[in-house]
N, C-alpha and C positions, 0 to 999 in steps of 0.2 A: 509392519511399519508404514506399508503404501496408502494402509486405511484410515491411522492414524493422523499421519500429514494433509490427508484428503480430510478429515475432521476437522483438522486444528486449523486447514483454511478456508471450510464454509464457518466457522464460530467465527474467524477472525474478519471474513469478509462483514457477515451481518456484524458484527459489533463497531466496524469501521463508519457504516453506515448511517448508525446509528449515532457515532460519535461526529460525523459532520455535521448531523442536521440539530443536535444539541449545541454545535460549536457556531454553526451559521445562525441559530436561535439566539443565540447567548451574544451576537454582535462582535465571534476573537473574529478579528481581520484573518482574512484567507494566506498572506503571506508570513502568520505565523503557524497556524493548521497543519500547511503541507506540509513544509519542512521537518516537524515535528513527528510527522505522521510517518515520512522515508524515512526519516532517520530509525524508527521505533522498529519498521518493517525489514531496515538492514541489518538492524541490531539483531532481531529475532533469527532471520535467517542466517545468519554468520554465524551465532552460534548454536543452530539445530546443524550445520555444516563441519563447526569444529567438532561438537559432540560424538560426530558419525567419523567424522578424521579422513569428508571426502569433499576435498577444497573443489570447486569447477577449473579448468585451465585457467590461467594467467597470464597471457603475452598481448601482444598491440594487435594483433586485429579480432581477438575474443573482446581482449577490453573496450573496444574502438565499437562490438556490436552489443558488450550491457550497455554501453553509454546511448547508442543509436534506440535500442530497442525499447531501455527503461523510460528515455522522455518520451519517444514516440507513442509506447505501449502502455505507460504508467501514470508520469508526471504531468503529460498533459492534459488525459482525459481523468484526471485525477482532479485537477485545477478546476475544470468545465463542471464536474461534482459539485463541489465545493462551495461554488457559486450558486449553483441550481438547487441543491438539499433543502436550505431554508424554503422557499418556493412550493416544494412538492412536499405531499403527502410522503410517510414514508415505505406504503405497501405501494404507490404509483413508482417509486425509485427503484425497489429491489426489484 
């Protein structure tokens, strides 16, 4: 299963990649991209989470650090992509 998930997030990483710099090409504005993009990444993980029927804790200071972690660690340097994709080459990105 651990090689699996290790699979399915280097495909999903290069394919991400790939779809900003087709999306920053194609002129969608960046504040429809992202959203689009967490929404797709929560989706997926929520239900490879239900599948397995092993939720992560739930209380206020877990929840307090995906919120911390996810803009810090995700959404922001996700945004900085975003913008930079169209710009770069795509083997200079990965």
């Amino acid at each position: 299963m651990k090689y699996g998930l290790l699979l399915l997030l280097g495909v999903l990483w290069s394919l991400r990649l790939a779809a900003m710099k087709s999306a920053g090409r194609s002129d969608i504005p960046p504040h429809v991209v992202v959203p689009v993009s967490i929404l797709g990444i929560a989706v997926l993980y929520s239900g490879t989470s239900a599948m397995r029927r092993n939720w992560p804790p739930i209380d206020r200071p877990a929840f307090a650090f995906y919120c911390l972690s996810g803009l810090f660690g995700f959404v922001l340097p996700f945004i900085l992509e975003i913008m930079v994709s169209p710009r770069l080459p795509l083997f200079a990105f990965a």
